[in-house]
DRENDO-1510 file (C-alpha; in Angstrom, 1 decimal, always signed):
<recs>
REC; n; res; u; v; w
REC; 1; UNK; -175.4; +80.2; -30.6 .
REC; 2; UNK; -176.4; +77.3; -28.7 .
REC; 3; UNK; -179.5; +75.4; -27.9 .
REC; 4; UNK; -180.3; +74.7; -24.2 .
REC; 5; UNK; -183.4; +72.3; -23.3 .
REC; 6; UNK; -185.5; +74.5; -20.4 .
REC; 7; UNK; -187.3; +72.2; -18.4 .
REC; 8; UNK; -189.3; +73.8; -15.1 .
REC; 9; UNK; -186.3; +72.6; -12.8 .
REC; 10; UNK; -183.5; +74.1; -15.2 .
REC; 11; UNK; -185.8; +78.0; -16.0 .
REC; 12; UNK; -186.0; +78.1; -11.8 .
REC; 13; UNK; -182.6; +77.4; -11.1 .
REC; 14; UNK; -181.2; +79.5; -13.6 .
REC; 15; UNK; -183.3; +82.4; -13.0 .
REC; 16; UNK; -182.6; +82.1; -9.3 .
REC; 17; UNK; -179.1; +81.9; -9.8 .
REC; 18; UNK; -179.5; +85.0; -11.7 .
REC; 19; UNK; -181.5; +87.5; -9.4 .
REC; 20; UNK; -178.2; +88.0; -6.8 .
REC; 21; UNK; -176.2; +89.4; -10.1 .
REC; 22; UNK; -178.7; +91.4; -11.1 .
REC; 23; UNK; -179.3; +93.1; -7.7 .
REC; 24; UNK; -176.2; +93.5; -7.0 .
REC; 25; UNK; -175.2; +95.0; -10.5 .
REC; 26; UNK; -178.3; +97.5; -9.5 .
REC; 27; UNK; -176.7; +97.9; -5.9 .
REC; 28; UNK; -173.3; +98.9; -7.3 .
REC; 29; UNK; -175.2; +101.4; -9.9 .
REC; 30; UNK; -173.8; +99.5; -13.1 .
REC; 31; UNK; -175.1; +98.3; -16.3 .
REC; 32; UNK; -178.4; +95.8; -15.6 .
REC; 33; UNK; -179.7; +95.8; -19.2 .
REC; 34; UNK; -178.1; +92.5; -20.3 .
REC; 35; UNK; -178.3; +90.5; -17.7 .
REC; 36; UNK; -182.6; +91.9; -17.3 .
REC; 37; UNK; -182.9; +91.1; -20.9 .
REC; 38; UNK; -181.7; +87.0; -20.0 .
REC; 39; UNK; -184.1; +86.7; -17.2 .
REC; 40; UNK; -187.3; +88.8; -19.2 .
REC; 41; UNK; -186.1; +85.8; -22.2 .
REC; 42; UNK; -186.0; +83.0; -19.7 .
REC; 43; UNK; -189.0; +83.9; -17.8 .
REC; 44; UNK; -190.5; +84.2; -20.8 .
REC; 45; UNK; -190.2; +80.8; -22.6 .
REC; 46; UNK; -192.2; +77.8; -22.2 .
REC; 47; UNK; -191.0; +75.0; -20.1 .
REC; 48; UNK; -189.7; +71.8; -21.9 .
REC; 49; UNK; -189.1; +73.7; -25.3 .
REC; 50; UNK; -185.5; +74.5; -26.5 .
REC; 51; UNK; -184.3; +77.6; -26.5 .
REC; 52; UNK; -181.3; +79.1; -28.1 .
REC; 53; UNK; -178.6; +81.3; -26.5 .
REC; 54; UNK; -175.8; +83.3; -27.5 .
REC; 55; UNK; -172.5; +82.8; -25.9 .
REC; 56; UNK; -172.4; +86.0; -24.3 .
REC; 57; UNK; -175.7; +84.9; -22.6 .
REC; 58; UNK; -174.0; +81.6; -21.7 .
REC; 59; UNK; -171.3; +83.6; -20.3 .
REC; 60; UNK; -173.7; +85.2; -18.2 .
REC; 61; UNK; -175.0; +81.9; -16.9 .
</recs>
């Protein structure tokens, strides 16, 4: 486990950077539960507040 700091720049980037995986994870027909779960959790925390990943999710970064 490991604490990130979200602040609006970091949540935009990172959930940008993540929406090309997703769909084309959902293009290819594979497995889009893990990396839907990181951007519903991302999306879903406040801005400037820490937040605390696990290294699979870090991975997944």
């Amino acid at each position: 486990m490991r604490k990130i700091k979200l602040t609006r720049a970091n949540k935009s980037i990172l959930l940008k950077a993540l929406a090309p995986y997703y769909y084309r994870e959902r293009a290819l027909r594979h497995s889009t539960q893990e990396v839907g779960k990181l951007i519903l959790k991302i999306n879903s925390l406040p801005a400037d507040k820490k937040a605390t990943f696990s290294t699979e999710e870090i991975c997944l970064m």
